[in-house]
N, C-alpha and C positions, 0 to 999 in steps of 0.2 A: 818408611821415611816420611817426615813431617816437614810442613814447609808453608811459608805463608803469601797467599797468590792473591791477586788482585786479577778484577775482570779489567776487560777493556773491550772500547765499543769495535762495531768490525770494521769501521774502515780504517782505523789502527792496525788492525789483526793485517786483516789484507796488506797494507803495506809490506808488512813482512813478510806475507807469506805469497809476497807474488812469483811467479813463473812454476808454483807447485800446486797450490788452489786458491779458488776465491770463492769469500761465502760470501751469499745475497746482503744487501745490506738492513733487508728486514729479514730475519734470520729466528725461527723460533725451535728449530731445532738445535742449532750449536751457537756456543758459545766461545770466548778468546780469553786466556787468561795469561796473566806475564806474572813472572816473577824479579823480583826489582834486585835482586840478594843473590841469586843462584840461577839454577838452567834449569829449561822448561822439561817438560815428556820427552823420552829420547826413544831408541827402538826398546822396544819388549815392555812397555810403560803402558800401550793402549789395554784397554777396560778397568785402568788404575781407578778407583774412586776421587771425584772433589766434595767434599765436605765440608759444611758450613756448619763451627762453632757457633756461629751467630742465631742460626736455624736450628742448628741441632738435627738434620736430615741431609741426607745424599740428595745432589746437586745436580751434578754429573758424573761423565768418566771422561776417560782419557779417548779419544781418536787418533789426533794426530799430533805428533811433537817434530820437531823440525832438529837433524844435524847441519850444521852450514859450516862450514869452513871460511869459506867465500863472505859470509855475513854472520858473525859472533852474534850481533843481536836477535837473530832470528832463532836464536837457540832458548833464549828467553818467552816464547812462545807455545803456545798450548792451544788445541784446539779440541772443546769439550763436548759431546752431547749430551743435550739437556734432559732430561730422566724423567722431569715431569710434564712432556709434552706430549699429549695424549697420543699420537702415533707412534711415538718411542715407545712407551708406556706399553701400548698395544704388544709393538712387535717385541719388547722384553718377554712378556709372559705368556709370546706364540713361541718365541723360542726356548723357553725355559722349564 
């Protein structure tokens, strides 16, 4: 499935995604992404790739995606790890 996501900075993120996690607000491992049109990652979604036409190279993936009931817009949220952060990096191709 295709879909077109925007970042957003993390104290955004956070708002949402409070009483489940909270990333640092200098943060260079993950990243927060919303979608403004549809729903974000849901269960079975984490290790999905984000990919940037813009770059033309994987971005991220999927971590964590939020159901909420309680809060519809929090469904609109994604929370990425960054791919090109050399300790991802690292731990991708210790586990791979």
């Amino acid at each position: 499935m295709r879909t077109t996501l925007q970042v957003v900075p993390t104290t955004e993120c956070n708002k949402y995604l409070q009483g489940i996690v909270q990333l640092p607000k200098t943060n260079a491992q993950y990243f927060c992404t919303m979608s403004p049109s549809s729903r974000g990652a849901g269960n079975g979604d984490s290790g999905g790739p984000f990919y940037s036409t813009d770059y033309g190279a994987l971005i991220g993936v999927v971590s964590l995606g939020t159901d909420s009931s309680q809060n519809p817009r929090m469904n609109l949220i994604t929370v990425m790890v960054r791919v090109g952060n050399p300790a991802v990096w690292d731990w991708i191709h210790a586990a791979t």
